[in-house]
C-alpha positions in Angstrom: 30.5 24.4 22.6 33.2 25.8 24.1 34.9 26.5 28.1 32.9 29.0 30.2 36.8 30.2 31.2 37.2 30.8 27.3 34.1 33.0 26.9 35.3 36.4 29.1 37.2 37.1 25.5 34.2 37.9 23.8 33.0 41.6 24.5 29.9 40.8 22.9 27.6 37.6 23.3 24.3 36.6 21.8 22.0 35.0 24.1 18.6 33.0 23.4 16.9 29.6 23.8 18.2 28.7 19.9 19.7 30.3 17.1 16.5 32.2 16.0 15.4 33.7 19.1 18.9 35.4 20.1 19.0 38.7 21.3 22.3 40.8 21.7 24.3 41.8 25.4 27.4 43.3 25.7 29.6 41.8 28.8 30.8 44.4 31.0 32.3 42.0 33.0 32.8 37.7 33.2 34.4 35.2 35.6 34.6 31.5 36.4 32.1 30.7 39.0 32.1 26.6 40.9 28.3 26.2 38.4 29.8 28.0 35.8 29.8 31.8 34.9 29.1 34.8 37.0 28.5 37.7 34.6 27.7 41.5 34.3 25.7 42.3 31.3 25.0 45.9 29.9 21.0 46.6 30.3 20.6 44.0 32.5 19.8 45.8 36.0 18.6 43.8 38.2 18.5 40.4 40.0 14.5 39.4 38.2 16.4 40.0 34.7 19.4 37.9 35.5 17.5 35.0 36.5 16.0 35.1 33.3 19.5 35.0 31.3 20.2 31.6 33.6 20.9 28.6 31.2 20.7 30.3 28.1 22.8 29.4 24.6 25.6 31.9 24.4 26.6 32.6 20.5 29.4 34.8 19.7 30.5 35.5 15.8 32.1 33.0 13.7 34.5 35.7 12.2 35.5 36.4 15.7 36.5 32.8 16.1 40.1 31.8 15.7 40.6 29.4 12.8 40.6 25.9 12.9 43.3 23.5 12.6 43.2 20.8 9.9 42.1 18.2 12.1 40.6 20.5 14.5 36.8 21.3 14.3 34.1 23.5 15.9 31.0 21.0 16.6 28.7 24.0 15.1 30.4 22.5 11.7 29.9 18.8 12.5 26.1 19.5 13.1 23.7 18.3 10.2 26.9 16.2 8.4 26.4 12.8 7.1 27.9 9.8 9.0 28.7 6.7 6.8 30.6 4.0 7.8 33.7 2.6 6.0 31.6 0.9 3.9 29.4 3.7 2.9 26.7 2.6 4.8 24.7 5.8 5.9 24.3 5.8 9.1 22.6 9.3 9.6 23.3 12.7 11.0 25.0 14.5 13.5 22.0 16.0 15.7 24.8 16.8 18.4 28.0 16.4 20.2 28.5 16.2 23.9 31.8 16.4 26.3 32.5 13.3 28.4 35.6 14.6 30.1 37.6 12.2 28.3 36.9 12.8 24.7 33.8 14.4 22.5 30.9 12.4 21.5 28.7 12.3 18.3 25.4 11.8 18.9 24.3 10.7 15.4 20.1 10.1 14.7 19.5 7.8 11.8 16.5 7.0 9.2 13.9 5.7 12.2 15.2 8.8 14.4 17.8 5.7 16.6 20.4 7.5 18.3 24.2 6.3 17.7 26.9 7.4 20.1 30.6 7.5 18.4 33.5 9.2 20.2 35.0 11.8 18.1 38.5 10.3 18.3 40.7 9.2 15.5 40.0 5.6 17.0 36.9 5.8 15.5 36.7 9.0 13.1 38.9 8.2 9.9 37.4 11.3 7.7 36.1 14.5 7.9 35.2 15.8 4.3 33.9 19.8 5.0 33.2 20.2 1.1 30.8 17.4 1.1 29.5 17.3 4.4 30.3 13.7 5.2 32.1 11.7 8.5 33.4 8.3 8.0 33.5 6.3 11.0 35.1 2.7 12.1 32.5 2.1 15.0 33.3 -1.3 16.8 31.1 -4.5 16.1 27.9 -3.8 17.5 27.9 0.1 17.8 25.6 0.5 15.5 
């Protein structure tokens, strides 16, 4: 997830309904519209075409991305990690993260497919481990 303001620096995007269904546009031109992006896509000619790019996922190349710092993190990475708890208690996976406005949120499913929602703040993140795929989390009495 990223701005829409932060996306005219990609000349290229990838655009589909998920990851496997993506097909390729090059931006010929991009700005910041009130709902969110007004572009101008190569091979797309007409008004029937553009409707049919409205809401779709917009992937650029991770080797195009800028690297992360050590406590930073793109949410593609956090997807699919393990949460546990300080005990070790599993409490399941990240399916997603969403923005609030005031901080990023962890949607985490667990074993019965419940939904947890944990801020992704050092309030209540202690650890990311990358190599092993795992989040530890202080969630407050009754989070969980």
């Amino acid at each position: 997830m990223t701005r829409p303001a932060d996306l005219d620096q990609w000349a290229t995007w990838w655009l589909g309904e998920d990851r496997s269904e993506k097909t390729e546009h090059r931006v010929l031109w991009c700005k910041t519209h009130s709902r969110g992006l007004v572009v101008r896509l190569e091979k797309i000619d007409d008004r029937d075409q553009a409707a049919g790019m409205a809401g779709k996922s917009i992937w650029v190349p991770r080797y195009q991305l800028p690297a992360c710092d050590q406590d930073s993190y793109y949410w593609t990475d956090l997807v699919g990690m393990d949460v546990k708890d300080r005990s070790g208690r599993t409490l399941g996976r990240v399916d997603h993260l969403f923005e609030t406005g005031a901080q990023d949120v962890m949607v985490i499913v667990g074993e019965f497919g419940q939904e947890v929602l944990i801020p992704f703040v050092a309030d209540f993140v202690d650890a990311v481990d990358r190599n092993q795929g795992t989040i530890i989390v202080n969630p407050l009495p009754g989070m969980v």
